[in-house]
C-alpha positions as CSV (number, residue, x, y, z in Angstrom):
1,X,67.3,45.3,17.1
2,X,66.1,47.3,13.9
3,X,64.5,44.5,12.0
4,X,64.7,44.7,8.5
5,X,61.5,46.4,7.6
6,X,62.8,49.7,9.3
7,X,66.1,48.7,7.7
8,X,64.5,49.0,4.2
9,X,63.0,52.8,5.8
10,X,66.5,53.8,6.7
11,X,67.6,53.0,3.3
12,X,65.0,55.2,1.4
13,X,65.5,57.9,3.1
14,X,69.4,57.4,2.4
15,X,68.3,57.1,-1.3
16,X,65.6,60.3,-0.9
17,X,68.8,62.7,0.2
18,X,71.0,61.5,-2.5
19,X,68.4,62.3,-4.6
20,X,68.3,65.8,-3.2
21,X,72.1,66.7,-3.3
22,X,72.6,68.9,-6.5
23,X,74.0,67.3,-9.7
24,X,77.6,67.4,-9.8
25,X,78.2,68.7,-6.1
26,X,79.9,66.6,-4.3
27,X,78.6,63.2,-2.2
28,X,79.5,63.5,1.4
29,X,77.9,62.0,4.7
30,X,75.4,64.5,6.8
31,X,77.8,63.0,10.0
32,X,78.4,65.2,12.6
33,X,80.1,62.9,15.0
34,X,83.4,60.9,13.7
35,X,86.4,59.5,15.2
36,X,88.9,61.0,12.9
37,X,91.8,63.1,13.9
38,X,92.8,64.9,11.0
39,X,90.9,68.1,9.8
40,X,87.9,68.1,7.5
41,X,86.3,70.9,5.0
42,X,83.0,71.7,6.4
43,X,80.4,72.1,3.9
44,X,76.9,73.5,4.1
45,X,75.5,71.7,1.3
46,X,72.6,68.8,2.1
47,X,74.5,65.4,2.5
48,X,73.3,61.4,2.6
49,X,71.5,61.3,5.5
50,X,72.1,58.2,7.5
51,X,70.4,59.0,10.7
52,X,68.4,55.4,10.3
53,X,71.5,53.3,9.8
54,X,72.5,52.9,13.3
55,X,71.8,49.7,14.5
56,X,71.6,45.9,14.4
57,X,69.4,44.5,12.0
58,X,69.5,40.8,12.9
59,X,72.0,38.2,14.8
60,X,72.0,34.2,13.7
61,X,73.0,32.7,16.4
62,X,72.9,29.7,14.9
63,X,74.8,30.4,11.2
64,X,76.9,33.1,13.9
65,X,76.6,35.9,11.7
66,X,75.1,39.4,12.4
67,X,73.5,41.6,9.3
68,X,74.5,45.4,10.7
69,X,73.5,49.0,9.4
70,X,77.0,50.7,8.4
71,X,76.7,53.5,11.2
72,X,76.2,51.2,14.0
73,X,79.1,51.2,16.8
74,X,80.6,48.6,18.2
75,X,79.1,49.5,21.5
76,X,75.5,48.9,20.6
77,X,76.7,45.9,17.9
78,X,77.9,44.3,21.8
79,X,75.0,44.7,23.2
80,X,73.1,42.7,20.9
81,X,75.5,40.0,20.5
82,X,77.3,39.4,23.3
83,X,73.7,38.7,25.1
84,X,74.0,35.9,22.8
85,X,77.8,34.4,23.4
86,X,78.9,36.4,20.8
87,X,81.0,38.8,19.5
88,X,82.3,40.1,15.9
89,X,85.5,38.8,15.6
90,X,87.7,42.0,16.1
91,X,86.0,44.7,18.1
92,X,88.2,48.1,18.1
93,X,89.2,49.6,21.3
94,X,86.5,52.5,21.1
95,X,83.2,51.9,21.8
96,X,81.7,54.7,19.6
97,X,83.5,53.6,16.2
98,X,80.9,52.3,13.9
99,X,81.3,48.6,11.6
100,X,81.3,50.5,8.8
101,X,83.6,53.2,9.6
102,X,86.5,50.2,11.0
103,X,85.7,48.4,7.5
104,X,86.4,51.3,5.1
105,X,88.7,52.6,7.5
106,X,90.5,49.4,9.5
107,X,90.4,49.0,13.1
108,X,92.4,46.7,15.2
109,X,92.3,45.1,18.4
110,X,93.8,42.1,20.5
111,X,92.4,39.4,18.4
112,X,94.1,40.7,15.3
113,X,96.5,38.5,15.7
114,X,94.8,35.7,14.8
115,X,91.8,37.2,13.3
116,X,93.1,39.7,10.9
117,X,91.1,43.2,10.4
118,X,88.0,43.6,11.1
119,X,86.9,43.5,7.2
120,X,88.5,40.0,7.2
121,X,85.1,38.6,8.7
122,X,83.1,40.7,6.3
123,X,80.9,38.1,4.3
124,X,79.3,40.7,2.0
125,X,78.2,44.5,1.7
126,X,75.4,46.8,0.6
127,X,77.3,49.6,-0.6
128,X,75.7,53.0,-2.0
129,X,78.5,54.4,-4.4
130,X,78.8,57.6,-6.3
131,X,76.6,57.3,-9.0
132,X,73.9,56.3,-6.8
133,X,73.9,53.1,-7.0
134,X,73.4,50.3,-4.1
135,X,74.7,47.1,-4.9
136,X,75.8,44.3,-2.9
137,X,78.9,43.2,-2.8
138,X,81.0,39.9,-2.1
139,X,84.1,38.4,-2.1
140,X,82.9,36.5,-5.3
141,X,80.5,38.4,-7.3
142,X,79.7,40.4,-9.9
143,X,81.1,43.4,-8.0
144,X,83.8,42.2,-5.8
145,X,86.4,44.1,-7.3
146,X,84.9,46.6,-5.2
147,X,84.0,44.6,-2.1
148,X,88.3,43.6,-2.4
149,X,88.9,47.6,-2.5
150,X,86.6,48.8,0.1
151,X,88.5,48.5,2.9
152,X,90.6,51.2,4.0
153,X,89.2,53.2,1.0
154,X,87.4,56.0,3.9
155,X,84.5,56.9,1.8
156,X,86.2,57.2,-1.4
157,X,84.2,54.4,-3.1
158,X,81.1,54.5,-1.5
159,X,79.2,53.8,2.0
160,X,78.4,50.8,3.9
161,X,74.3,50.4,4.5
162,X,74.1,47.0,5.3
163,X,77.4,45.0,6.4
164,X,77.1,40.6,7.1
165,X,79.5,39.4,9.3
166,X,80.9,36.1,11.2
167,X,80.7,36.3,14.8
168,X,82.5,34.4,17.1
169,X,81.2,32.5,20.3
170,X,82.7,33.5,23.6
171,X,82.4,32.5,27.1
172,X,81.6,35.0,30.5
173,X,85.3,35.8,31.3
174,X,88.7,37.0,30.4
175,X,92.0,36.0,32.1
176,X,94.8,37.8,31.6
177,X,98.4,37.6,32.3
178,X,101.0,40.7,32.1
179,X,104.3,39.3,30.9
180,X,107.4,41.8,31.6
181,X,109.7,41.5,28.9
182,X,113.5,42.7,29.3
183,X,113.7,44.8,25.9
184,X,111.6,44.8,22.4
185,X,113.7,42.5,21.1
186,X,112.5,39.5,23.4
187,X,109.0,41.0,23.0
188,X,109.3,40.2,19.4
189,X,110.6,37.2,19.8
190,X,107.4,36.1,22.3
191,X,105.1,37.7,20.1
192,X,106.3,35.7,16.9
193,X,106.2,32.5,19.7
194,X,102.2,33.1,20.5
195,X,101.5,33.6,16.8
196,X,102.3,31.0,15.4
197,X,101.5,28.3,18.3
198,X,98.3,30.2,19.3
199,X,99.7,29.6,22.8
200,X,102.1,30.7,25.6
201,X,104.0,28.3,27.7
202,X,101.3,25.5,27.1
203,X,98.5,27.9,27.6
204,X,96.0,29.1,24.8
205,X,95.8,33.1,23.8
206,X,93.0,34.4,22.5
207,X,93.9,37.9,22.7
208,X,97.4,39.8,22.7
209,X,98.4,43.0,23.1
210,X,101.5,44.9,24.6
211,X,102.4,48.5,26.5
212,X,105.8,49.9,26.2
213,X,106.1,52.0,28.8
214,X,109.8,52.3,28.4
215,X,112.4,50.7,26.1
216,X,113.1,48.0,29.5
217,X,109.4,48.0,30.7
218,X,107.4,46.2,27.8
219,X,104.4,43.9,28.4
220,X,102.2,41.9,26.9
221,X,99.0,41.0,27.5
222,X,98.1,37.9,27.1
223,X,94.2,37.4,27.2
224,X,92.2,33.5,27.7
225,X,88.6,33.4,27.2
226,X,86.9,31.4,29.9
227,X,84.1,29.8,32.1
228,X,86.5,29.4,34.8
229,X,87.0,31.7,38.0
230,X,90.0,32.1,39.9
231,X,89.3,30.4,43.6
232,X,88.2,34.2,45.1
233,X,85.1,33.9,42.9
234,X,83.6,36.9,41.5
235,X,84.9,38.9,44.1
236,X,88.3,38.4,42.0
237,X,87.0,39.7,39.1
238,X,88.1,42.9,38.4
239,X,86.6,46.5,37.0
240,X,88.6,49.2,35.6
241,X,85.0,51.5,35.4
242,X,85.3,53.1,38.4
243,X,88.6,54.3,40.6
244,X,90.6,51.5,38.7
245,X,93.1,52.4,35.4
246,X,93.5,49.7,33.7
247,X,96.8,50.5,32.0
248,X,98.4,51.1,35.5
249,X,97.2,47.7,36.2
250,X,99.5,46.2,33.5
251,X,102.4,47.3,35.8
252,X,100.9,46.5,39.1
253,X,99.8,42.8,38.5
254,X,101.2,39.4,36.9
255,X,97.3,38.6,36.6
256,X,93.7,39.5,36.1
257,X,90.3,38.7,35.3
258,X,87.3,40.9,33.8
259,X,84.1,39.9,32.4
260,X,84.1,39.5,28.6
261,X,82.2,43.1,28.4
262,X,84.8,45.2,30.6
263,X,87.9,43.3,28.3
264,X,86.3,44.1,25.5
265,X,86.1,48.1,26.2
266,X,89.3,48.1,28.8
267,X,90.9,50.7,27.2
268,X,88.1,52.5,26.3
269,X,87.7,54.1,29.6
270,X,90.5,56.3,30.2
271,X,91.1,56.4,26.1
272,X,94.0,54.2,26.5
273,X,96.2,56.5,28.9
274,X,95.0,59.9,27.3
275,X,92.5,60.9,29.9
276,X,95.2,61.8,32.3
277,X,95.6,64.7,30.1
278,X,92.5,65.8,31.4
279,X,92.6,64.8,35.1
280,X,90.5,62.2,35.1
281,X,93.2,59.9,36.6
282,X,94.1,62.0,39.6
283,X,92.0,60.6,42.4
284,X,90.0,63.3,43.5
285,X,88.6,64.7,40.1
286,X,88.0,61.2,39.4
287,X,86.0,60.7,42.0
288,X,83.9,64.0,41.2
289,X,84.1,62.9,37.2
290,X,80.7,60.8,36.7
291,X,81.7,57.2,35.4
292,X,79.0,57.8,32.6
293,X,81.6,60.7,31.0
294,X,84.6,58.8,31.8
295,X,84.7,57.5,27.7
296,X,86.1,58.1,24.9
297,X,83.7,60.0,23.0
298,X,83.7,62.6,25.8
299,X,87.3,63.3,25.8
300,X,87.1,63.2,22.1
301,X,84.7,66.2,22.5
302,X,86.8,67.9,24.7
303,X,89.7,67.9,22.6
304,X,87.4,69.7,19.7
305,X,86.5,72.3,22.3
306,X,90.4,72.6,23.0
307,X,91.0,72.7,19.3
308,X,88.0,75.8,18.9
309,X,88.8,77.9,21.7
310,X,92.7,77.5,21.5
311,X,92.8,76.5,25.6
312,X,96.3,74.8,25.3
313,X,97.6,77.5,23.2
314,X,96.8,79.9,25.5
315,X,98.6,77.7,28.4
316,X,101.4,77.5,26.2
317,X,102.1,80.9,25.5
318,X,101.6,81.8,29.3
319,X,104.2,78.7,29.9
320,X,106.6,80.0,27.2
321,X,106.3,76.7,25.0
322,X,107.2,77.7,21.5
323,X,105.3,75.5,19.5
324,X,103.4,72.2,19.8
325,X,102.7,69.3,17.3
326,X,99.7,67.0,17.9
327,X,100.7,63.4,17.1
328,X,98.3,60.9,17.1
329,X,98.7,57.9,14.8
330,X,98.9,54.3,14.3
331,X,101.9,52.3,12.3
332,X,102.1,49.1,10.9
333,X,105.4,47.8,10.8
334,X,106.7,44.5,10.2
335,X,107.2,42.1,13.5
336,X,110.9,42.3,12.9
337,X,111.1,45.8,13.2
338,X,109.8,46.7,16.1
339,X,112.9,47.5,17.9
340,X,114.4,49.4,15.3
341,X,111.4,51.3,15.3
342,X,111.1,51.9,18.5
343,X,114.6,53.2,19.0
344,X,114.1,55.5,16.2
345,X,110.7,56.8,18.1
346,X,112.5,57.4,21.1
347,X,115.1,59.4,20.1
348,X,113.5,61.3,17.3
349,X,109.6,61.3,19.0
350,X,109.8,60.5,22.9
351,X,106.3,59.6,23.6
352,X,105.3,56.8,26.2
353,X,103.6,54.5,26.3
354,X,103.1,52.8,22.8
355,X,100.5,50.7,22.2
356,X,102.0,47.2,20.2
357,X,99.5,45.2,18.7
358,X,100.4,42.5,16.9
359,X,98.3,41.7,13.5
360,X,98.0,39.1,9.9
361,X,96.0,39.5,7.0
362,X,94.6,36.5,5.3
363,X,94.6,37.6,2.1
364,X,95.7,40.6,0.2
365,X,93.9,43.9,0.5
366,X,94.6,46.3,-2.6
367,X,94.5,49.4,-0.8
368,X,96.3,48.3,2.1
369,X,98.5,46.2,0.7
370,X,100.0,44.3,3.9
371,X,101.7,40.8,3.1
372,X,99.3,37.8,4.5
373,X,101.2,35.4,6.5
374,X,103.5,38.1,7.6
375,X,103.5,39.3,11.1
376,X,102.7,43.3,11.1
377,X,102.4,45.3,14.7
378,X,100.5,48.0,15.0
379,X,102.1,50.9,16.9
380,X,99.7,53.2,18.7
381,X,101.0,57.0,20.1
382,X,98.8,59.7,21.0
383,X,99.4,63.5,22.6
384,X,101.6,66.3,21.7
385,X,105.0,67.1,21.5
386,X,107.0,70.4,21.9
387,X,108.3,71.7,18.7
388,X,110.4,75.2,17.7
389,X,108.0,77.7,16.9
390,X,109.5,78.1,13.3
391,X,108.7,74.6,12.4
392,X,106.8,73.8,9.1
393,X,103.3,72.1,9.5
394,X,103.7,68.5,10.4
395,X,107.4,68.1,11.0
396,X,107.6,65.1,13.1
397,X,104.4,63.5,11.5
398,X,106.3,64.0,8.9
399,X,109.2,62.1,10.2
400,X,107.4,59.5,11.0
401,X,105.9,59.0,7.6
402,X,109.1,58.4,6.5
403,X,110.4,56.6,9.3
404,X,108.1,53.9,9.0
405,X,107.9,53.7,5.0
406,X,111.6,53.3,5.1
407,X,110.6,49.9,7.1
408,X,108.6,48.5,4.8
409,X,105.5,49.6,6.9
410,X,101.5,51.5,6.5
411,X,100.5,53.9,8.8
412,X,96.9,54.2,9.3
413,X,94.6,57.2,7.5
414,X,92.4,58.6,10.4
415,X,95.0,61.1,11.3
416,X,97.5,63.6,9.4
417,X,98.8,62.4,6.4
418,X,101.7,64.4,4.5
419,X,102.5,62.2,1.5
420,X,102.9,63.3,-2.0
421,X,100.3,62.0,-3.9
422,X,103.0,59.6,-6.0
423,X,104.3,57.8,-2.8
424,X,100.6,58.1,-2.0
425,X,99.0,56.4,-4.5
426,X,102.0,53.7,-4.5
427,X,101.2,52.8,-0.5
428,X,97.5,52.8,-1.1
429,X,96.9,50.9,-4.1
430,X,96.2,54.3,-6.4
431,X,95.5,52.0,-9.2
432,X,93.1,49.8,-8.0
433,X,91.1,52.8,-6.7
434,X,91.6,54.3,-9.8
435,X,90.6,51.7,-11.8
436,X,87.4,51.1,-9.4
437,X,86.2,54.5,-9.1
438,X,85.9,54.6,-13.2
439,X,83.3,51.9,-12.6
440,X,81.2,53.4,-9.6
441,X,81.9,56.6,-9.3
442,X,82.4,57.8,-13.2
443,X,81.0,61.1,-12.5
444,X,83.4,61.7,-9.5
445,X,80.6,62.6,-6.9
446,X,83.1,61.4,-4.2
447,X,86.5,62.1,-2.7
448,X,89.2,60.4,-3.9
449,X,91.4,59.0,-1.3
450,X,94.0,61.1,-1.6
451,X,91.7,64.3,-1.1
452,X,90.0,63.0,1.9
453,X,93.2,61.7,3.5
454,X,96.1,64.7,2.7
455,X,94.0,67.5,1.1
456,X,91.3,67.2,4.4
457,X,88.8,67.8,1.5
C-alpha cells in the first residue's frame, strides 16, 4: 500500500503540474492509457500529472473501508483487499479501470443489483477542480452539491485524488448456477423475482447477471458467496485462466464454482466474448497466446493498433465489405423493457450475445438521473456491424440512441455519443452541471460534458 505520506507526494506533484499548465489553456489529464471507446483530441500541451495516484493508500478492516488514490484499478484495489476478506462493493468487469474513472464515469457489475453503482459506496472525495482547488467532498457538506454531481460527470468537474469507500466482507468462494430461461420475458420476470427477495428458489444471490445468446437461449447467472465446497473438493473448482472460456461455460453447465478472485475478473479474460475476434479462443493459438496477454487491456491495445494501421479496413476492402460501424456500448433500460428492447436490437442491430445486468440506484444521481427503487438492466454489445458504404457517421449508434431514449432509458458515455446538445443536457442533468461548474470551474479550465462526450474534445 502507498501510505499516506507518499499519498501527500503524489498530490503535490498533481498541484506542481497544474501550476505549470498555461493560464487559460485547458485542464486535461497527462493519461496515456484509458478504457474509453470513443475518440479523443490529442493535445501536446503539459497536463496534471497523476503518475503517483495509483494505488491504495490504506484498508480498515475493521470500520471496512479503503482510502484509494483516483487512478488506482480495480485490479491492484483487489489485491490489497481481498487479502483481507474484502472487496469494494461493485468491482467492474475490467481489471485495468481505475476507482476514479468507474466513479466519474459508472461502472457496473453483478452486485449492482443490490448494491447500486459503484459511487453508491463512495463515503467522500478529494476532488481537484478547475480553478485549482482540492476540496473534499461528502454527501453532507459544505461541497456536496458537487460530491451529488460527480458521478458520471467524466472529468468535466474535476478529478478524483483521494476516494473513501465501504468494502464488503467476502468469503473464499463463488457458486454459481446457470439458469436457462425460455424467452426475455421470463428472464424479466426471474430477475424482478431475485431483486426483490435477494434469493432464488429459497437460495440467496449475491451476484446476478445474464447472457443472451439468442432471443430463446438467455441465462442468468446466479452467483452465492461461500465457505463451502462442492463434495469433489478443490479439484471442483473451476479456472477460466487457461484453456477454459468462461462464457461458453454458461451454456455447457447448470453449475460452477471459482474462487472469489477468478469470479471477480471472469469475464475479464477473454473481454467478455471479444477476444474471439482475435483468435484467442481457437484452441491452438490459445495455447501459443501466453495467459499473461490473455486480458483485457491487451486486446484493448490491439484494437488501437487496428484502429492506426487500418488492418480491418484493409480486410474489408479485399472481402468486398462496403462499410463497417463499430458499436460498442452499454444501455440502461428499464426491467420492463427488456424484451421490447431486445427485439428491436435484433432486427435493427443483430449482435450476440448481450450482456444483461440488472441494476438500482439508492438515491437520485443528477447527472444520471435513473429512478431509485426502479429496476434498470444494463445491456452490454460490443464488435462491428456491416453497414452501406454511403452511410452517415454513426447510423446505427445513432439508432440506438433513440431506441433506447424512446424507452425511458441512459446509455452510458464511454463510447460514441450523437445527441444534440438539448436532448443532451436534458438526459444528463445539463443544469445541475451548469449550475456546479459556475462554482468550481468559473474560469472553464475544463471540458464540459457535452464536449468530452459528443464533440471528442
Amino acid at each position: 500500500m502507498k501510505g499516506w505520506n507518499a499519498h501527500a507526494e503524489a498530490v503535490e506533484q498533481l498541484l506542481s503540474s497544474y501550476a505549470q499548465i498555461p493560464r487559460g489553456a485547458r485542464v486535461r489529464l497527462a493519461k496515456k492509457t484509458s478504457n474509453l471507446f470513443r475518440p479523443r483530441s490529442s493535445s501536446d500541451a503539459p497536463g496534471l500529472d497523476v503518475s503517483g495516484l495509483d494505488g491504495v493508500i490504506a484498508v480498515d478492516a475493521i470500520a471496512g473501508t479503503a482510502d484509494v488514490q483516483g487512478v488506482c484499478t480495480y485490479e491492484h484495489l483487489v489485491e490489497a483487499t481481498l487479502s483481507l476478506g474484502l472487496i469494494p462493493y461493485v468491482i467492474p468487469q475490467l481489471r485495468t479501470i481505475t476507482l476514479g474513472g468507474a466513479v466519474t464515469g459508472l461502472g457496473i457489475e453483478s452486485t449492482s443489483f443490490r448494491n447500486g453503482l459503484p459511487h453508491e459506496s463512495v463515503l467522500e472525495m478529494d476532488i481537484l477542480t478547475g480553478s485549482g482547488e482540492l476540496v473534499t467532498a461528502t454527501p453532507d457538506n459544505e461541497h456536496a452539491d458537487l460530491f451529488d454531481a460527480f458521478p458520471n460527470s467524466y472529468g468535466s468537474l474535476g478529478y478524483a485524488t483521494r476516494l473513501r469507500i465501504k468494502l464488503e466482507r467476502v468469503p473464499r468462494y463463488v457458486a454459481l448456477r446457470h439458469v436457462l430461461m425460455a424467452d426475455a420475458a421470463q428472464a424479466v420476470e426471474a430477475i424482478e423475482s431475485v431483486t426483490r427477495t435477494g434469493a432464488w428458489h429459497g437460495e440467496r444471490v449475491d451476484g446476478l447477471d445474464g447472457t443472451a445468446f439468442t432471443p430463446d437461449e438467455i441465462y442468468l447467472t446466479l452467483a452465492t458467496f461461500t465457505d463451502t465446497l462442492p463434495s469433489g473438493g478443490t479439484a471442483a473448482i473451476s479456472d477460466y485462466t487457461g484453456m477454459g472460456v468462461y462464457y461458453r461455460s454458461i451454456q455447457q453447465r447448470e453449475t460452477d464454482v471459482l474462487t472469489m478472485n477468478d469470479y471477480i475478473w471472469r469475464w475479464d479474460t477473454d473481454w467478455f466474448w471479444c477476444s474471439g475476434a482475435f483468435g484467442a479462443q481457437t484452441p491452438w493459438i490459445r495455447r501459443l497466446w501466453p495467459a499473461r496477454y490473455r486480458r483485457s487491456d491487451v486486446f484493448h491495445k490491439i484494437v488501437g493498433l487496428d484502429e492506426r494501421f487500418g488492418i480491418i479496413r484493409t480486410l474489408d476492402r479485399i472481402k468486398k465489405i462496403p462499410g463497417r460501424e463499430r458499436v460498442i456500448q452499454d444501455v440502461e433500460v428499464p426491467l420492463a423493457k427488456v424484451p421490447e428492447f431486445l427485439e428491436w436490437f435484433d432486427a435493427e442491430v443483430g449482435m450476440r450475445p448481450v450482456w444483461l445486468c440488472p441494476l438500482q440506484t439508492t438515491r437520485p444521481w443528477p447527472v444520471y438521473p435513473l429512478e431509485p427503487g426502479e429496476i434498470y438492466v444494463n445491456a452490454g454489445f460490443w464488435g462491428t456491424v456491416e453497414v452501406p458504404a454511403d452511410s452517415p457517421p454513426g447510423l446505427v449508434n445513432r439508432r440506438i440512441e433513440d431506441a433506447v431514449h424512446a424507452m425511458g432509458g441512459h446509455k452510458s458515455l464511454y463510447s460514441e455519443a450523437f445527441y444534440d446538445q438539448t436532448t443532451f443536457d436534458r438526459m444528463y442533468g445539463g443544469e445541475v452541471l451548469a449550475s456546479v461548474r459556475a462554482r468550481y470551474d468559473p474560469d472553464n479550465r475544463l471540458s464540459t460534458l457535452y464536449d468530452k462526450a459528443v464533440r471528442n474534445s
